[in-house]
N, C-alpha and C positions, 0 to 999 in steps of 0.2 A: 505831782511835782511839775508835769508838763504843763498845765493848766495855769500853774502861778510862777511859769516861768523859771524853776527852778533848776541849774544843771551840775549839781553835784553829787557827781557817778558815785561818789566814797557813802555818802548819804544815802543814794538808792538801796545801793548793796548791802549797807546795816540794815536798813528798814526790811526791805526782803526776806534777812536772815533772821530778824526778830518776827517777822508770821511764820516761818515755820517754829518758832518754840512757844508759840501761844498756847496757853493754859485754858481749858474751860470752865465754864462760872462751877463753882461749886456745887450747884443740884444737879449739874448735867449727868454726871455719871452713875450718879443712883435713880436717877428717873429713868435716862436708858437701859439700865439693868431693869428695873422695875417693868419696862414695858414690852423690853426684852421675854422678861420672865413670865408674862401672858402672851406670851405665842405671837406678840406682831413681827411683824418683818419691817426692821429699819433700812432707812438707807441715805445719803448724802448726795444731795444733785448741788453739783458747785462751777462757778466759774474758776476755779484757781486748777492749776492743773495737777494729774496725779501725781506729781513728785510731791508740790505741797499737799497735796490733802493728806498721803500717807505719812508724811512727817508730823501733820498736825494732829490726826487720828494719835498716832502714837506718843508725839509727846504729852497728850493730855488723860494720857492712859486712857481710850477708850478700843484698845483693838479687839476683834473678835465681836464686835456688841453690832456688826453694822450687816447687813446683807448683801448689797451692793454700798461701792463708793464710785460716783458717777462723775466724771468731770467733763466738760464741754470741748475737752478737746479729742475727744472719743469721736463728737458729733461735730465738729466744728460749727456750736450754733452756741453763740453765749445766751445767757437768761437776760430778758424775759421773754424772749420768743419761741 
């Protein structure tokens, strides 16, 4: 929105609250169970911060399936560095 100039705060604020109830594609959570279920260790390295990741973990029904959920602002280094 900054980039094309955009300044309506009402617009941000929906958008915002629509990433946290993103749903994942449909094979995500039988493939993570699946890989789950051969002993790997998952985990989420994100730039969004833990408020959103754990709301988006959750609403897309994948809790418990992750090892770590890692957000950059742990480290304060965004990706890709």
């Amino acid at each position: 929105m900054e980039t094309l100039g955009l300044q309506r705060a009402n617009l941000r604020d929906r958008l915002m609250a629509l990433y946290l109830a993103l749903d994942a594609f449909p094979e995500v959570s039988d493939l993570l169970r699946r890989l789950k279920g051969a002993d790997l260790r998952l985990a989420i390295l994100s730039n969004g911060t833990p408020r959103m990741l754990d709301a988006v973990v959750s609403n897309a029904t994948l809790d418990g399936l992750f090892d770590a959920v890692l957000s950059i602002e742990e480290v304060g280094i965004y990706k890709p560095d």
